[in-house]
N, C-alpha and C positions, 0 to 999 in steps of 0.2 A: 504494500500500500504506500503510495505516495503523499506526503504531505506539504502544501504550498506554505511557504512564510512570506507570504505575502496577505496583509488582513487589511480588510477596508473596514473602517470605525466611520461613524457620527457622531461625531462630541458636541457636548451645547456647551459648552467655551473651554479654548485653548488658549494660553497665555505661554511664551517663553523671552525672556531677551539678553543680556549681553550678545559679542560677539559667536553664539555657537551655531546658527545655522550656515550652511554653503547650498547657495540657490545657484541652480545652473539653468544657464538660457542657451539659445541657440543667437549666436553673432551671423550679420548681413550676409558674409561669405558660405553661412553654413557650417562653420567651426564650432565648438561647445565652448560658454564661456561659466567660469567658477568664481563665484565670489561670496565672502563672508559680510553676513548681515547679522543686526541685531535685532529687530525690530518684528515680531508678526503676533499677528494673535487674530482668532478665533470667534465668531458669534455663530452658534448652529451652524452651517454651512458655510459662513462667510468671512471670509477673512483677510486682513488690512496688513499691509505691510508695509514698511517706513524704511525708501530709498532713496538715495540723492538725485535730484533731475540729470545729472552733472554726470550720473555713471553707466558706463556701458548696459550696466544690467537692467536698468530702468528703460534704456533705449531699444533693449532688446524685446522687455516687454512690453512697451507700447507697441512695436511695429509687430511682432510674433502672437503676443496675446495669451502666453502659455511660461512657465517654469515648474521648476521640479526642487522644494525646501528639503534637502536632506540634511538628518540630524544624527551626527556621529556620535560616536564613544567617548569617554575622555582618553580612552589608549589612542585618539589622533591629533592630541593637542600639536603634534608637530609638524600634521599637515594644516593644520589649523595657520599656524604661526609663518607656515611657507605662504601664506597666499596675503598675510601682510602688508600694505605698502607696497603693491601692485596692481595695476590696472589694464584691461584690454582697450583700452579708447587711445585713439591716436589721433590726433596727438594726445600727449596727457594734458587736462586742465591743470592751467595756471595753477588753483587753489590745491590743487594736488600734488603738482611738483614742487612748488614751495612747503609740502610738510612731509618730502620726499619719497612719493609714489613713482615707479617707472613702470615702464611699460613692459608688457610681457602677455601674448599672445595663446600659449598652451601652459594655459594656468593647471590641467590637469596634471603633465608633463613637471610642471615646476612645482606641485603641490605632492606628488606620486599619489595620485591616484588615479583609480579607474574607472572609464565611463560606461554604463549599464543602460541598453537601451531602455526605455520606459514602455508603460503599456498604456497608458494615453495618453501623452503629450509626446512632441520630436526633443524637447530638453533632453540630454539625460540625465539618469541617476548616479550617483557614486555607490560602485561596487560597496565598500569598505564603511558604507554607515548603516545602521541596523533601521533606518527611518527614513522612508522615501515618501513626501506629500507632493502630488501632483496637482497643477492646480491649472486652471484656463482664467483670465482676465477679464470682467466684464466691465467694468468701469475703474478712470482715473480722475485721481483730484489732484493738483499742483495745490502744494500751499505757497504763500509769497514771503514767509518767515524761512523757508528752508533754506539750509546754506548748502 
């Protein structure tokens, strides 16, 4: 007998934040892009997450419409730490390179780890986090406070 570990849940609220999630999207060329987020939480179904306008990842999903919040172990605080003060946006923004973000393309690659396709969205997942939340976009709000 075979057993999936993969479980779909319906929570009526999710809250997490510091730096632990790596949301992956799909970049313009069709490359996967990783990057570390603090910010998402939960209402029954619907859930808000708090990214810079400014970062590739927000670009990617406005234009895509889709990513994938995976939520690692603490056994990856180290790929955690590799994806630090990196950015896939080129050029890097000004407000970025001044608090020393460079640029770096296969965030996978420079984080070591590995991309898992998904079973409904084109983001993928990371092999190596025990929590894969797929998710599709149906509305954006800019706030004018965001830096």
């Amino acid at each position: 007998m075979s057993m999936s570990t993969h479980v779909e849940i319906e929570p009526k609220i999710l809250y997490f934040g510091s730096s632990v999630v790596r949301i992956s999207t799909i970049n313009e060329d069709g490359t996967p892009n990783l990057a570390p987020m603090s910010s998402a939480w939960w209402l029954n179904r619907s859930c808000m997450l708090g990214l810079s306008h400014k970062s590739q990842t927000a670009r990617n999903m406005i234009r895509e419409g889709e990513c994938v919040l995976n939520l690692p172990s603490i056994d990856f605080i180290p790929a955690i730490e590799r994806l630090t003060l990196i950015t896939g946006r080129n050029p890097v923004p000004e407000s970025k390179a001044e608090r020393g973000y460079r640029l770096e393309a296969d965030k996978f690659g420079v984080s070591k780890l590995t991309p898992l396709p998904s079973w409904e969205v084109m983001a993928p997942r990371v092999q190596q986090c025990p929590i894969h939340l797929e998710a599709s976009s149906s509305r954006y709000t800019h706030s004018s406070q965001a830096h």
